[in-house]
C-alpha positions in Angstrom: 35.0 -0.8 0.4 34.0 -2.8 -2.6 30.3 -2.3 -4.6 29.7 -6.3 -3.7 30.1 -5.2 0.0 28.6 -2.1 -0.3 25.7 -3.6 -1.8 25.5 -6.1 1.1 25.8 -3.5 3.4 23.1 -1.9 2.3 20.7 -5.4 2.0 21.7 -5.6 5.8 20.9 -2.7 7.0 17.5 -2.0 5.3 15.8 -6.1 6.2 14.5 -4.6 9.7 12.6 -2.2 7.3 11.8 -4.5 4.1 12.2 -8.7 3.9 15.8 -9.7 2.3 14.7 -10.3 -1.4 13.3 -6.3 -1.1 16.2 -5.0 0.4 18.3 -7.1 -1.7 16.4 -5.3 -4.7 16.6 -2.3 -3.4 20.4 -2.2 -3.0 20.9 -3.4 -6.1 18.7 -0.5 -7.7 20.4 2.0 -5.8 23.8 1.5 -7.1 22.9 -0.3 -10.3 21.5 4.1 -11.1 24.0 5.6 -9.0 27.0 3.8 -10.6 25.2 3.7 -14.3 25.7 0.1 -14.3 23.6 -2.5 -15.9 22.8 -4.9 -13.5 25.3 -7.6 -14.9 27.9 -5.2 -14.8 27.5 -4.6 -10.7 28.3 -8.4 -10.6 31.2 -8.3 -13.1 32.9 -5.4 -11.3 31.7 -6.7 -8.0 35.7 -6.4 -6.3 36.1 -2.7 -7.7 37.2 -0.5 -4.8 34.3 2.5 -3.9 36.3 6.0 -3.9 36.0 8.2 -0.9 34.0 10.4 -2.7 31.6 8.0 -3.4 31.4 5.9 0.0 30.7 9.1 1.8 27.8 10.1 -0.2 26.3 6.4 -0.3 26.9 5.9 3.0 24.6 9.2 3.6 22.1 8.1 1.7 21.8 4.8 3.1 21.0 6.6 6.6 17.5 8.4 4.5 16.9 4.9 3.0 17.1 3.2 6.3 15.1 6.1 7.7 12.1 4.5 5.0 12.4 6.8 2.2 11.3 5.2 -0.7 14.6 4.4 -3.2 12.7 6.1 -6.0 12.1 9.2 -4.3 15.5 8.8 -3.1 17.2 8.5 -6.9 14.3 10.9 -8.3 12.9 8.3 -10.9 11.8 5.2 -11.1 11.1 2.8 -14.2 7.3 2.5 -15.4 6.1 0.2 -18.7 9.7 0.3 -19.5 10.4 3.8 -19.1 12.5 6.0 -16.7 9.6 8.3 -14.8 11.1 11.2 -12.5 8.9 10.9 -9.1 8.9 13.1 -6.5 7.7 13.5 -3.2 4.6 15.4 -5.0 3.4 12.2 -6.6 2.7 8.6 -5.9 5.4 5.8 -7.2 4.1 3.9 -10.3 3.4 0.5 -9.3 4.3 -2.5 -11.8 0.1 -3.5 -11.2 -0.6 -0.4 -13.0 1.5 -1.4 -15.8 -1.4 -4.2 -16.1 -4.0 -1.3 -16.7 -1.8 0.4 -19.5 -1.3 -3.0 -21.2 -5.4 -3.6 -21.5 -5.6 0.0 -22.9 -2.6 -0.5 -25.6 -4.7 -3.8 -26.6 -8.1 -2.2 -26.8 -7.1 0.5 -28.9 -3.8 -0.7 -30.9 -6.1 -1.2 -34.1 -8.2 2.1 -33.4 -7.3 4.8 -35.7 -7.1 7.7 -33.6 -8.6 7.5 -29.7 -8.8 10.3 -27.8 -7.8 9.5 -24.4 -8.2 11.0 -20.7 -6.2 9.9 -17.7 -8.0 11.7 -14.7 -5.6 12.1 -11.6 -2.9 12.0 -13.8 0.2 11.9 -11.0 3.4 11.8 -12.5 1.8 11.3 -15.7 2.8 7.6 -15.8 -0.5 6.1 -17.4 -0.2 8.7 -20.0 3.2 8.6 -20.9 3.4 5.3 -21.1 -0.2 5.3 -23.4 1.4 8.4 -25.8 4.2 6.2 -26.4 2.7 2.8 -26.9 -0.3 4.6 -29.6 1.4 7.3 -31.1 -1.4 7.6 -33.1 -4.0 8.1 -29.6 -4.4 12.2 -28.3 -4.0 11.9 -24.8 -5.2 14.3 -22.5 -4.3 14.0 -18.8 -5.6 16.3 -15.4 -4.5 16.2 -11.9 -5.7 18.6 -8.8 -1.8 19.2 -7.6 -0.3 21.7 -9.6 3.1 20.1 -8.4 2.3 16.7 -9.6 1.2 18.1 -13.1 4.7 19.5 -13.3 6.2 16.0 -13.1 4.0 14.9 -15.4 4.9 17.7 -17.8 9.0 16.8 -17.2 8.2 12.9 -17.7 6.0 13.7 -20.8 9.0 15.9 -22.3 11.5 13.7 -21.1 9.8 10.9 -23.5 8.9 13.7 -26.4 5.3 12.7 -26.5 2.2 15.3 -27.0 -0.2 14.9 -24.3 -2.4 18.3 -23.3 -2.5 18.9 -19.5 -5.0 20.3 -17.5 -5.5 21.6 -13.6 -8.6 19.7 -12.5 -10.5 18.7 -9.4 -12.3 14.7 -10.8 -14.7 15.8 -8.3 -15.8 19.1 -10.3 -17.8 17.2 -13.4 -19.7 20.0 -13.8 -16.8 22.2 -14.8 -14.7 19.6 -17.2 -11.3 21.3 -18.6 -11.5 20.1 -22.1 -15.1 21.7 -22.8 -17.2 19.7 -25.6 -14.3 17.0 -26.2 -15.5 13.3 -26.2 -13.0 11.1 -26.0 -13.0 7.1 -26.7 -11.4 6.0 -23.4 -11.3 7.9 -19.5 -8.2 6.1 -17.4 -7.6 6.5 -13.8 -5.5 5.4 -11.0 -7.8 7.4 -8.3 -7.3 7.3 -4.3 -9.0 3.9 -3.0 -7.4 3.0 0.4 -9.6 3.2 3.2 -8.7 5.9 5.7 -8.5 2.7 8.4 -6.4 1.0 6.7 -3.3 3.7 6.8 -1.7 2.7 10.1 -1.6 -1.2 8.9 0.5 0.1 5.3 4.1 0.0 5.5 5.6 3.3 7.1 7.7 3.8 3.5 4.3 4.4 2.3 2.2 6.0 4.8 4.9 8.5 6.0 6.6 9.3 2.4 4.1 9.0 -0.4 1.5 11.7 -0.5 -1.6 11.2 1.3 -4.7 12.5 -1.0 -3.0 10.1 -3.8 -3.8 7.3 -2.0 -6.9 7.5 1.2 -10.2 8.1 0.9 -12.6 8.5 3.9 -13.9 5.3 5.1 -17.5 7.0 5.2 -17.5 7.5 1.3 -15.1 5.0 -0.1 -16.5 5.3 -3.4 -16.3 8.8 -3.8 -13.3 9.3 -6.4 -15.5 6.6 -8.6 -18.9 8.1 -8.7 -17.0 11.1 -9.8 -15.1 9.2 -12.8 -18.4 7.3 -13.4 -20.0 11.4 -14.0 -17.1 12.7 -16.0 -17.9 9.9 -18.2 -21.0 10.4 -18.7 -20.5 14.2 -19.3 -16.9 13.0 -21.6 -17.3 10.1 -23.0 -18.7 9.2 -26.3 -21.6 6.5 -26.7 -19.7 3.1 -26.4 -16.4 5.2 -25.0 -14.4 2.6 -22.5 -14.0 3.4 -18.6 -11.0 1.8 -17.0 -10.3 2.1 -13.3 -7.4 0.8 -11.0 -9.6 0.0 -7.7 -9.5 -1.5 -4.2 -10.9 -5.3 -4.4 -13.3 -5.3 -1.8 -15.4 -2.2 -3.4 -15.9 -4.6 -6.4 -19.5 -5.4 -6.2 -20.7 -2.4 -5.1 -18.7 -0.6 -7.4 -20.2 -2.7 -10.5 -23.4 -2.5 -9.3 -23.2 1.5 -9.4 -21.7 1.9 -12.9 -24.8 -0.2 -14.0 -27.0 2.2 -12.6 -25.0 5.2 -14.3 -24.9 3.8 -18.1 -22.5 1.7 -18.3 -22.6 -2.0 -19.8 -20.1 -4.8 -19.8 -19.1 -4.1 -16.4 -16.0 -6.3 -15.8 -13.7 -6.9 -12.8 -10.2 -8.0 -13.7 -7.8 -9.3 -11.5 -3.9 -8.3 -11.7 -1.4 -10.9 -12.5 -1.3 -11.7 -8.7 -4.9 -12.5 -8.6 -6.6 -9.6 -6.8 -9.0 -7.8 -8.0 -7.7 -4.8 -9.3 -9.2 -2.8 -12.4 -12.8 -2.3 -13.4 -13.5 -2.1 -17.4 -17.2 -0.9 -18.8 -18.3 0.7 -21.8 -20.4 3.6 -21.8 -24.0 3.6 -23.0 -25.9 6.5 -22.5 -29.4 5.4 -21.2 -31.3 6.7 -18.2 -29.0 6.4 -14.8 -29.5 7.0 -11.3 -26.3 6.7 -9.9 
């Protein structure tokens, strides 16, 4: 069989699961990593015969991708801010929205001599990497409850030879912060948003693969992981230190209206380049709060 109609085949097979410009992608990911091809190249040497060797083993991992797990869990990494990330089964898959918060950071702090930076619920370290290597001149700190996850973020950290200090930490413990009397100029996160309810309703690559407690949170306390970001800051943060969140839209309003309470000023929703609201950005003034 040749790559162009392997590559078909596995387009075909995968649209009951995905539409056909996904599954298209997706096939074209796949053996663009597993061949070491640049994309042009899978086009160019679209009539080279597959050996046995490698049909069999494609043709077994086409069964676990048409089974709905993920292609990046399947090929171990995925690409983040224009870097290659390992991902496991231990940590949620980067999403290119995310890149949008990164992108705001890098621009806030480009010009800032040395900012101390915190990504809490750190994952596969993503955010952090991609931060370290964007502002070499930034210290970046970065925490995550999952001992396994942390590992990743470790391997992805030295994979890209940046310093970043890791941590074992529940968000949800501010009274017991990791990095004792550090103040730091900017606190990141990409914290669990999706309502509980909504799980059934998310595509079953996602609900059945990626690991839960990265992305629900009870539909009783949606806010939860937020009023615990919104303390840490104002135990961590210096005066005037920046607060930027990756959110679910419809918390927005209740959301702002709670980081108000806590200290925070300039309380801004931004949307993502597809026009949802996705990130939350206020600055940190220490007054009297009631959150």
């Amino acid at each position: 069989m040749t790559i162009r109609s392997f590559q078909n085949t596995i387009s075909n097979t995968l649209q009951p699961l995905y539409d056909s410009r996904e599954a298209a992608a997706i096939a074209k990911l796949y053996l663009h990593t597993r061949l070491g091809m640049p994309s042009y190249e899978l086009a160019l040497q679209g009539n080279a015969v597959l050996s046995d060797a490698q049909l069999k083993r494609f043709e077994q991992e086409l069964s676990l991708l048409a089974d709905g797990l993920p292609v990046q869990y399947l090929l171990g990494e995925t690409e983040f801010y224009g870097l290659t990330m390992k991902v496991t089964s231990a940590v949620l898959i980067p999403r290119p929205e995310t890149e949008e918060l990164v992108q705001r950071m890098v621009g806030f702090f480009l010009d800032h001599p040395a900012p101390l930076i915190w990504d809490v619920g750190t994952g596969s370290g993503c955010i952090a990497v991609a931060l370290a290597k964007a502002l070499p001149h930034a210290k970046l700190f970065a925490t995550d409850i999952s001992m396994d996850a942390l590992q990743v973020a470790q391997e992805n950290a030295a994979r890209h030879d940046v310093d970043i200090t890791f941590a074992c930490h529940d968000m949800c413990a501010a009274d017991n912060l990791p990095f004792g009397d550090i103040r730091f100029d900017a606190i990141v996160s990409n914290p669990p948003y999706i309502p509980e309810s909504l799980r059934k309703a998310m595509h079953p690559n996602v609900r059945d693969h990626e690991p839960a407690t990265a992305l629900f949170v009870p539909d009783c306390d949606p806010l939860l992981f937020y009023r615990a970001l919104a303390k840490i800051g104002q135990c961590a943060l210096k005066p005037g230190g920046v607060l930027m969140m990756e959110t679910y839209e419809d918390f927005h309003p209740e959301l702002m209206e709670g980081l108000i309470r806590a200290g925070y000023t300039n309380v801004e929703s931004i949307e993502d380049i597809n026009g949802k609201k996705r990130f939350i950005f206020c600055i940190f003034a220490p007054t009297k709060y009631t959150l």
